[in-house]
C-alpha positions, 0 to 999 in steps of 0.5 A: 630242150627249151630254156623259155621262162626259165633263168639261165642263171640256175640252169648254168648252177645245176650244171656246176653242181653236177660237174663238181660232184662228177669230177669229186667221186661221183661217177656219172649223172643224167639229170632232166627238169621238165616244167609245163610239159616242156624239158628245160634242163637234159644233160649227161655228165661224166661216166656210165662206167669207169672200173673194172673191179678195182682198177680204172679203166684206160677208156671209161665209158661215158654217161650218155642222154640214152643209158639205161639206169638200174632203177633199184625202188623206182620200180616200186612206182614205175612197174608195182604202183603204176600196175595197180593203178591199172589194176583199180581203174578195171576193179580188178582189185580194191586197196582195202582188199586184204591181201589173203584174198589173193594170197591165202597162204598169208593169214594167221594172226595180225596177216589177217587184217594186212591189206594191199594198201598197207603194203604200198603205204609201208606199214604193214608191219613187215620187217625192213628187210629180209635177206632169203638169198644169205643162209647167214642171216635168216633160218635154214628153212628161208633160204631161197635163190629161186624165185618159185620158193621165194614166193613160196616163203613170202607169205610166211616171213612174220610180221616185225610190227602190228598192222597200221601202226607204225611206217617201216620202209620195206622191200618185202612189202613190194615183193608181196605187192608183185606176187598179188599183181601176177596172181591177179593178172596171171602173169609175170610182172614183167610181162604184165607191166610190159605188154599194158604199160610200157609197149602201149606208151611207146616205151623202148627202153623200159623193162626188166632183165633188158640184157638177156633181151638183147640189149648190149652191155654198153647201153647200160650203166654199171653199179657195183665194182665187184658184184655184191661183195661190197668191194670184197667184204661180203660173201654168200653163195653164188655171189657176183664178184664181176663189175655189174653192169645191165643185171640188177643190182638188188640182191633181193631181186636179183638172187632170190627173185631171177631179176623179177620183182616188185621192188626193183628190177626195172631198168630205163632212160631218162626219156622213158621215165619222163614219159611216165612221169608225165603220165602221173602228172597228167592225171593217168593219160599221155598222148593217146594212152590211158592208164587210169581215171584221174580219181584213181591217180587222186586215189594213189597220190592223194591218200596219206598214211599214217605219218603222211609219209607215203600215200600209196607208193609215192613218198610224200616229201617233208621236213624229214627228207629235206637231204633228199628233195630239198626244202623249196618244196610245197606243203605235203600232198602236192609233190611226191617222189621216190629214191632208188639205193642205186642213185635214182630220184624223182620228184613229180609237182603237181603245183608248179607242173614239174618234174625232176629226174636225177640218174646218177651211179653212185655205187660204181665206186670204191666202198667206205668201211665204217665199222661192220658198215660196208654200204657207204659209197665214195660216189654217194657223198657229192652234192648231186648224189645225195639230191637236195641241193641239185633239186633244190636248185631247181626249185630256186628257179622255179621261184624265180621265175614264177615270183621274180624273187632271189 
């Protein structure tokens, strides 16, 4: 870790920060700022796990450099967008392909003209959401809690909005985006992700279902307190009700598609995603490993949709997500990023040659209810949990460094 170029001073006020939201309700943090290839700030700060269901633990466990984080829609870029980088650079697909080409059985009327780049810029007019796993909240003929009929009944949810129209952040768009990635390949994401991506780059830490691949509990760190139960105000069948620790979290992912699936699943380090991140950042190649030509890279993080609020995968950072990134942040187009629900953000700058990593749990807390609401979280209200001041800390330094300004 070097601190070379950088000033102290911003360093030590990242750390008050996220010591101030560990000790006031957020459970634990990993943060990581890499700046020209070199880590300028990598720190742990307090725990991975601190519940069992609702009691304290006597001994929690602390956060610690190498716990393995639920990525949750990270691995919308990290696996789904990074394997159809791949996939283009080897023309084994095209972005303007429609998506019935791969996947006939999605055709009829708009779904028709649905293409694969509609679904990574999130506006192909599929609905926010799609719970196939709660009999309660779809029709009895999509309910689903096995992965072969979840994709069996994909192709067949009805698009909410017209095709290119209008940007609705989707998770069905990533589900879809996975299934066409393993008819593609023919094979499973995780085996496809793993065996093209991550072995190749040395990456140890980084996949899917790591505890039934023998990973130990106390490598991971923990999210929920009782399951999906948001705390005990939500149930459907086959609901977890345990702490959850090293299984998903994403109901989608985890009930309705075994754990594999385009939209979450992922699970990494900090150090791992470094690398992958810098893999975007270098233009598609780290050290020996190549995974697409810098005009593929260009293609994915350079093409806006229509509201240049995505390119393809990537969130494009604006007034509109200052909360999230900041507002210390370029003009749109040089910095990209992506959040996960639970408690994930990155930030790549292409401009200054940065990256920034924050990996924090904050739903390993008690739930707020508001109302009918039960997805607000104690841990999700502390400045580091939130990310715009942490990153915008960052930032402050970054200007400091480079223009000598206060």
């Amino acid at each position: 870790m070097s601190e070379v170029n950088f000033p102290i001073e911003w360093i030590q006020r990242v750390r008050n920060e996220i010591i101030f939201s560990t000790k006031n309700g957020l459970c634990g943090a990993v943060a990581s700022f890499s700046l020209n290839n070199d880590i300028i700030y990598q720190e742990a700060h307090g725990f991975q796990r601190k519940y069992n269901e609702l009691e304290l633990m006597p001994n929690p466990e602390p956060a610690k450099i190498d716990t393995i984080f639920d990525l949750a829609s990270l691995t919308k870029i990290f696996s789904t967008t990074i394997g159809f980088m791949k996939l283009v650079d080897e023309k084994r697909i095209c972005v303007d392909d429609k998506v019935k080409k791969y996947i006939p059985e999605f055709s009829g009327g708009d779904k028709d003209v649905v293409t694969i780049k509609q679904l990574l810029q999130h506006n192909s007019g599929y609905a926010p959401d799609f719970h196939f796993y709660n009999p309660k909240l779809v029709p009895p003929n999509f309910y689903s809690q096995t992965r072969s009929k979840t994709i069996e009944l994909l192709p067949k949810v009805p698009l909410l909005n017209k095709p290119g129209t209008v940007t609705v952040y989707s998770d069905l768009n990533f589900v879809m985006l996975g299934i066409v990635l393993e008819k593609v390949t023919n094979m499973r994401q995780d085996e496809f992700v793993d065996t093209v991506i991550y072995k190749p780059l040395g990456l140890k830490n980084t996949g899917y279902a790591l505890l039934q691949k023998g990973f130990p509990k106390n490598r991971f760190e923990a999210s929920e307190r009782c399951g999906n139960t948001r705390d005990g105000h939500i149930t459907f069948p086959n609901i977890r009700t345990k702490t959850i620790q090293g299984e998903v979290q994403d109901e989608t992912a985890f009930y309705s598609m075994e754990q594999i699936s385009g939209n979450a699943g992922l699970f990494s380090t900090v150090n791992d995603l470094t690398v992958l991140c810098q893999l975007i950042l270098n233009k598609g190649q780290f050290g020996g490993y190549r995974l697409c030509s810098e005009e593929v890279v260009n293609l994915f993080t350079c093409s806006l949709n229509v509201d240049k609020s995505y390119t393809l995968g990537f969130q494009v950072p604006s007034i509109h997500t200052e909360l999230i990134y900041g507002m210390l942040l370029p003009e749109a187009g040089t910095a990209l990023g992506h959040t996960g629900w639970t408690g994930k953000c990155f930030l790549i700058d292409f401009t200054h040659n940065s990256i920034i990593l924050i990996l924090n749990n904050k739903k390993h807390s008690p739930v707020i209810p508001i109302g009918n609401d039960f997805n607000r979280f104690e841990g999700g209200m502390l400045p580091t949990s939130i990310y715009g001041g942490t990153n915008q800390l960052f930032y402050a330094g970054i200007l400091e460094s480079k223009f000598g300004c206060k």
